[in-house]
Steps between C-alpha positions, in 0.01 A plus 500: 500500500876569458699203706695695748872550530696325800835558634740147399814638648266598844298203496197725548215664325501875415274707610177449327374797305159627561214473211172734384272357292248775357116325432248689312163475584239288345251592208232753541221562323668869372774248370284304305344804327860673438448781704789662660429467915768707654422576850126437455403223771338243310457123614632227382264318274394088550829399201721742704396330838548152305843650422600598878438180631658320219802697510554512856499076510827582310664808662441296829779295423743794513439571858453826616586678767301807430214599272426903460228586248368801345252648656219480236230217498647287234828467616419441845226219414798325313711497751252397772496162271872492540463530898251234454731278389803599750361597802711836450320857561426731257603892589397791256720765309384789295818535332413176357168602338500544075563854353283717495432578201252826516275581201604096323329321838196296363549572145590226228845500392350584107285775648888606666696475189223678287503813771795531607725389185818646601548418838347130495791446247757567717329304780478218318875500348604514876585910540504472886461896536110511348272585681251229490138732436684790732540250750846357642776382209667159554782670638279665781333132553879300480620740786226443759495110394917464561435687803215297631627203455893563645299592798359149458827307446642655822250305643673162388710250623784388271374246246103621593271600232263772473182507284379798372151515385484766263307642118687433147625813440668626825622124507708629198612796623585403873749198290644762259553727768644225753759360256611845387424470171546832312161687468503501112537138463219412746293447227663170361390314849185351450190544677345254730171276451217446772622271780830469298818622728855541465777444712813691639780385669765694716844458346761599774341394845846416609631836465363829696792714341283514155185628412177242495518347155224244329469272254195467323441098538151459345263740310122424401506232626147246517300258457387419174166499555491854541360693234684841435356826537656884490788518684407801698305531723 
């Protein structure tokens, strides 16, 4: 993590900014056939419970203060590892869960790009205002994720971190949408793995007169032991 700043002339540290780190779930069996999930509840499998426990032996040493998860099995069996391992609870938010993804959820991503050309095209190059299947579009999913997890942060202490427990692709959105990146260059940020996370870091915590701002710290980030998979889902 990013040493932080302290006041020489004062003598005393400056307010410590507050940190999210955003951990996709482990590897389930849909993952390891390349099928896209989206809001389908499906469990985690025994690699993406391997991958949980593993991971969270790590993210332990970061500390937090609070852990919200999606709502959907896999997500919320990940983060139970993470409680485990910190003694911290584990509450639930739906705004956290994947995208839904409508007529795509349980088909292979070939079967996807051989039906639906056109629009799986623009998914994949990033388009944030698809439709994923006539479901929600990344833009729909990065609102409810930023909002979900402000209402999180409130929750924090200065220099606290949060840990939210969420599915690869609203992971991408909910960061996009967070940093205010523009919505047609959201699709140069790259996805996230199983059990890999990334981190964000509040830039101004000594200053209420300016809008929240992060920094994007860390970004699929694990261990190397993990193999990769789709990164939605």
């Amino acid at each position: 993590m990013n040493p932080r700043a302290v006041d020489s002339a004062a003598g005393d540290s400056a307010p410590e900014g507050r940190r999210i780190v955003f951990w996709r779930h482990g590897r389930t069996e849909w993952n390891a056939r390349g099928l896209f999930q989206g809001q389908e509840d499906i469990a985690l499998d025994d690699l993406g419970r391997q991958q949980a426990a593993q991971a969270a032996h790590e993210l332990k040493h970061l500390a937090p203060s609070l852990i919200v998860s999606s709502d959907l099995e896999r997500a919320r069996d990940t983060a139970a590892a993470l409680s485990v391992a910190t003694g911290v609870s584990v509450g639930t938010d739906a705004r956290f869960r994947e995208t839904y993804a409508g007529k795509w959820q349980g088909l292979a991503f070939a079967d996807i790009g051989e039906r639906f050309p056109e629009d799986q095209q623009a998914w994949h190059e990033g388009d944030p205002h698809v439709a994923a299947g006539g479901g929600e579009s990344r833009s729909d999913v990065g609102g409810r994720m930023k909002a979900g997890t402000l209402d999180a942060v409130d929750q924090l202490a200065p220099g606290q971190t949060l840990v939210v427990v969420s599915h690869g692709g609203a992971i991408r959105a909910g960061v996009a949408a967070l940093m205010g990146i523009p919505a047609d260059l959201w699709g140069s940020l790259a996805g996230v793995a199983n059990c890999h996370w990334s981190v964000l870091e509040e830039l101004n915590p000594s200053s209420s007169a300016v809008p929240l701002r992060w920094q994007l710290t860390e970004h699929n980030v694990g261990l190397a032991s993990m193999p990769s998979s789709p990164l939605e889902g």
